[in-house]
C-alpha positions in Angstrom: 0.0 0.0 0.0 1.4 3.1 -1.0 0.4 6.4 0.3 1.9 9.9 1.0 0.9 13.5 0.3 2.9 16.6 -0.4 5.1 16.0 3.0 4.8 12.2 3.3 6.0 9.6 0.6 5.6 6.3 2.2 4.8 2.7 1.1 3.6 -0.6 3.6 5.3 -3.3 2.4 2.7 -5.4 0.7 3.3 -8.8 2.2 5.2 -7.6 5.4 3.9 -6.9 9.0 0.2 -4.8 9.1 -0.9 -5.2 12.2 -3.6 -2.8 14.1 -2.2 -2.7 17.5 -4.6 0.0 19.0 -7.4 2.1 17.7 -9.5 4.8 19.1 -11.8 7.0 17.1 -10.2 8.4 14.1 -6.3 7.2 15.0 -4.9 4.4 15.3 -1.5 2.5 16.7 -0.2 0.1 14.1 2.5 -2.3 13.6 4.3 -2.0 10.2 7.1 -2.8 7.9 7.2 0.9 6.3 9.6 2.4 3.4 10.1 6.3 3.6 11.1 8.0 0.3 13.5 5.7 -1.3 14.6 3.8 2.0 14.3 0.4 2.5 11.3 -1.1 4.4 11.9 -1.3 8.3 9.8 -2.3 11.2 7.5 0.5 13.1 5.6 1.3 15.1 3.5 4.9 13.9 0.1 6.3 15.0 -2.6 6.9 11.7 -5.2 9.9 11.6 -7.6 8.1 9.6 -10.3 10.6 7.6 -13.6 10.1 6.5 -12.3 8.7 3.0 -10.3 6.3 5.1 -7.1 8.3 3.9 -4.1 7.8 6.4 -1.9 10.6 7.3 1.3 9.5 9.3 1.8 11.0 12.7 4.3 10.3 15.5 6.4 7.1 15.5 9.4 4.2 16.2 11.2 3.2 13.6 13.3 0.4 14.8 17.2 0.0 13.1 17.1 -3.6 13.1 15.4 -7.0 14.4 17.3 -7.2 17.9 16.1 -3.5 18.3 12.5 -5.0 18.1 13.0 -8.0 19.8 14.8 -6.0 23.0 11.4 -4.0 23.0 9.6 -7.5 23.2 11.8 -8.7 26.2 11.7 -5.6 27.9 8.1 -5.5 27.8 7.0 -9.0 29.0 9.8 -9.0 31.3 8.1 -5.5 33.1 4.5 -7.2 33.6 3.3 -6.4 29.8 0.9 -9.2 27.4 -1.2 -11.6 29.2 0.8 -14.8 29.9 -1.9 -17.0 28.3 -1.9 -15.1 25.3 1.9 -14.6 24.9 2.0 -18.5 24.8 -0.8 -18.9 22.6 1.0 -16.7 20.2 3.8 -18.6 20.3 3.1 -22.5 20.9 3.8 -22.7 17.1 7.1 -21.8 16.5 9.4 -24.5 16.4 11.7 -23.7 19.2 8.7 -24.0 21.2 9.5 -27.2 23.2 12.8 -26.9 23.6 13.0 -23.5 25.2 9.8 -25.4 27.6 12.9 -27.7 28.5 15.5 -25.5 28.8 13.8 -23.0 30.6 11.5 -25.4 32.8 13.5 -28.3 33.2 11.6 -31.9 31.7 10.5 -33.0 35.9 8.4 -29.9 36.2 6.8 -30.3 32.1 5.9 -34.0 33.0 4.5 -32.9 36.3 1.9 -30.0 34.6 1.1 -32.6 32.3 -0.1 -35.3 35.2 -1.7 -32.2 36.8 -5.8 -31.8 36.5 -6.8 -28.5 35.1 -10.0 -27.2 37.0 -12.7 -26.0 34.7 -15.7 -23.5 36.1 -19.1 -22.6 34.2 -17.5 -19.8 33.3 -14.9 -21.8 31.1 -18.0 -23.8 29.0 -20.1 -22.6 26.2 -23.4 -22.7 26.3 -24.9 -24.1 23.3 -28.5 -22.9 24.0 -27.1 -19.0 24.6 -25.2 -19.1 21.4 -28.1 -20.6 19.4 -30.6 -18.7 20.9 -32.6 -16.1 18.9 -34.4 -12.9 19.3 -38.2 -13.6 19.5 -39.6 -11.4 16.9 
């Protein structure tokens, strides 16, 4: 996607990182790989004025020099109290250094253990099939 105006020339890298991150009325926080003028593409984070015609206009930004910049940011972040521990695992069960950093960082005794261990479920963690298939009376 590219975009710009008279002060901005800017292009998102078409296949690269979009991610909304935060969004509150007409701006939002989003996580991009972005080329200025003739640069190359590099990892930012930017917030967007969006207009009525859905046009972006660049505001106030990161710009991060290289991966390790990023991933310093990450580490800093979850090791300070930031993401929810549940979802920082979901989002990375998948990667396939998964299991071994569970090892190394755990130790095998204490992965067999949570595996024997019984998970406690409450209402609150069940569907309900007749409140998700029930329908407005007209």
């Amino acid at each position: 996607m590219a975009g710009g105006n008279k002060n901005y020339n800017y292009n998102v890298k078409e296949d690269g990182i979009n991610e909304l991150v935060y969004e509150n009325n007409n701006t939002c926080i989003m996580l991009r790989e972005v080329a200025w003028g003739n640069r190359p593409h590099k990892l930012e984070v930017r917030k967007w004025n969006v207009d009525i015609n859905s046009t972006e206009t660049p505001a106030k930004g990161l710009t991060f020099p290289c991966k390790e910049a990023a991933d310093a940011l990450v580490h800093t972040m979850t090791k300070t109290g930031f993401g929810e521990t549940n979802q920082i695992i979901h989002n990375i069960k998948d990667r396939t250094d998964f299991d071994d950093a569970l090892v190394k960082n755990l130790g095998m005794q204490k992965i067999i253990e949570a595996r024997n261990t019984e998970v406690e479920v409450t209402e609150d963690d069940l569907l309900d099939p007749q409140a998700i298939m029930a329908t407005e009376d007209k």
